[in-house]
N, C-alpha and C positions, 0 to 999 in steps of 0.2 A: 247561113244555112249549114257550110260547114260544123259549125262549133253546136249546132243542134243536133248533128249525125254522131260526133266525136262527144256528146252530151249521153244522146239516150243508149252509146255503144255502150259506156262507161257503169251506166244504169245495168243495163244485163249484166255484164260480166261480172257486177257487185251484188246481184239478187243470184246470178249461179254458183257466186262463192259461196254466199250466206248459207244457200241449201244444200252446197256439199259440206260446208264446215261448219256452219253455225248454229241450226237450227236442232232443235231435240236438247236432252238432257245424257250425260253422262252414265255408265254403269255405277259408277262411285258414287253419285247425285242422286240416281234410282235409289240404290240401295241404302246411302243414308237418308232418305226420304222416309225409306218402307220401316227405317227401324225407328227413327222417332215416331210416326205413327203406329208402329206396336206397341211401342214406349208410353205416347197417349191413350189409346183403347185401355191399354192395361191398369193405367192411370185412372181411368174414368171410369171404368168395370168395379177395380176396388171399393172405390168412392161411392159408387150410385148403389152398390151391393147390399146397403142396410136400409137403404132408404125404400128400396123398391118393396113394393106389399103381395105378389101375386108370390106362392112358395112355386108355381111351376117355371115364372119368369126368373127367381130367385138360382134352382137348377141351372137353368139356361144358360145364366149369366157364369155360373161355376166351372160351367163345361166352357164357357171363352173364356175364363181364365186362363184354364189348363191349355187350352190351343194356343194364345196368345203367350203364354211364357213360354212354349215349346217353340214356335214361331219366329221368335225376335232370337232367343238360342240358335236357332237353325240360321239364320241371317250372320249371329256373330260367328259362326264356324265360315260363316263364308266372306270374312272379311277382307280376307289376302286374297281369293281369287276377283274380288273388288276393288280391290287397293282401299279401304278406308278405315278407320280405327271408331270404333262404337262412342269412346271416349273423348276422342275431337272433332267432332259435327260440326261443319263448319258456324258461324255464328248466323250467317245471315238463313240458313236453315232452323236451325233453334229459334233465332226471332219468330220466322212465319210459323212455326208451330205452335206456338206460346200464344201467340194471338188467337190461333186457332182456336186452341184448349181453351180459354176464356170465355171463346162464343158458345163452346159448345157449355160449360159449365153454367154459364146463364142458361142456356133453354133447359136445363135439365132444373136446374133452379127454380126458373121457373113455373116451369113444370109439375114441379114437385107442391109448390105454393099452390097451384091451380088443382092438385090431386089428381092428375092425370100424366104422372110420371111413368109408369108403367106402358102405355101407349105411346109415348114418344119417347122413349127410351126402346124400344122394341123397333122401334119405325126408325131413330137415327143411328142405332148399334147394325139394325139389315142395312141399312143405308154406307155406312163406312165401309163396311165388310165388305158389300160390292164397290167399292171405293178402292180398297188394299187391292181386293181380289185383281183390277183393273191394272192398278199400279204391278203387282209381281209378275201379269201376263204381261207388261211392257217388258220389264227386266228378263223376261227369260227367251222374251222374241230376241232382243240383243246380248245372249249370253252363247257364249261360243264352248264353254267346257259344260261337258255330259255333267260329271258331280254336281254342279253347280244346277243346272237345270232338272235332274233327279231330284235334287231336293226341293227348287221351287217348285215343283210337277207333286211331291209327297203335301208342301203348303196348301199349294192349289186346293187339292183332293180334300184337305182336311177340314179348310174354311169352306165350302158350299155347302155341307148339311148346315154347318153353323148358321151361315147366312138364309139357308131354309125355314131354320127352327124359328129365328126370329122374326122372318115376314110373316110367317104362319099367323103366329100371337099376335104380331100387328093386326093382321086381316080379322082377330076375333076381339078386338078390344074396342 
């Protein structure tokens, strides 16, 4: 009976460490997350860029260009208040992106095969976008310097028309 008290005592105090110490992801882990994912978007925006046929979605996709490089520039200025270097992303972050990138270059693929790239390309770029968007609202709940939060707060503002423009065209295609 003893050793089942001294058991489950052992059980707490290892699930309250966990949630004071273990649990959640890092500002440095945030932020190199949020920038290989611009790194991706930006990736896949270029790429999908000639393939896509509608000239209004064509626009569209021009103007997240320019967000997106502006975007990941804004993250590398904020490097050193994150402690992390753009340049050495740890690897096992690169791997899961890389996989990522694959999945999503098949659906657009085949997508594209099926002609109805424009539609799901409209539908997974809104879809990311409120993805990042999710991820930088993490990063700036646990951001303690004002510049740093100004700038995600200037991100923020700048990706929701974006992620507008593109549900929109979903909802009509």
């Amino acid at each position: 009976m003893m050793i089942a008290i001294i058991g489950v005592v052992i059980l707490v105090i290892g699930f309250l460490l966990f949630l004071a110490f273990g649990s959640g992801s890092s500002n440095t882990q945030r932020a190199s997350e949020i920038y290989l994912r611009l790194e991706t978007l930006e990736t896949l925006a270029k790429d999908q860029q000639k393939l896509l046929r509608s000239n209004a979605l064509r626009t569209h996709n021009g103007t997240l260009l320019i967000f997106l490089t502006n975007a990941k520039t804004d993250i590398e200025s904020l490097s050193e208040t994150y402690d992390f270097n753009p340049k050495k992303i740890p690897k096992n972050l690169e791997e899961k992106e890389k996989t990522y990138v694959t999945d999503l270059e098949t659906t657009f693929e085949d997508a594209h095969l099926n002609v109805v790239l424009d539609r799901t390309y409209a539908r997974q770029m809104s879809y990311e976008l409120t993805t990042l968007q999710a991820q930088l609202a993490s990063l700036y709940k646990h951001t303690r310097s004002q510049s740093a939060r100004d700038k995600l707060a200037q991100i923020d503002e700048n990706i929701s028309p974006t992620i507008e423009t593109f549900s929109k065209f979903a909802a009509t295609k």
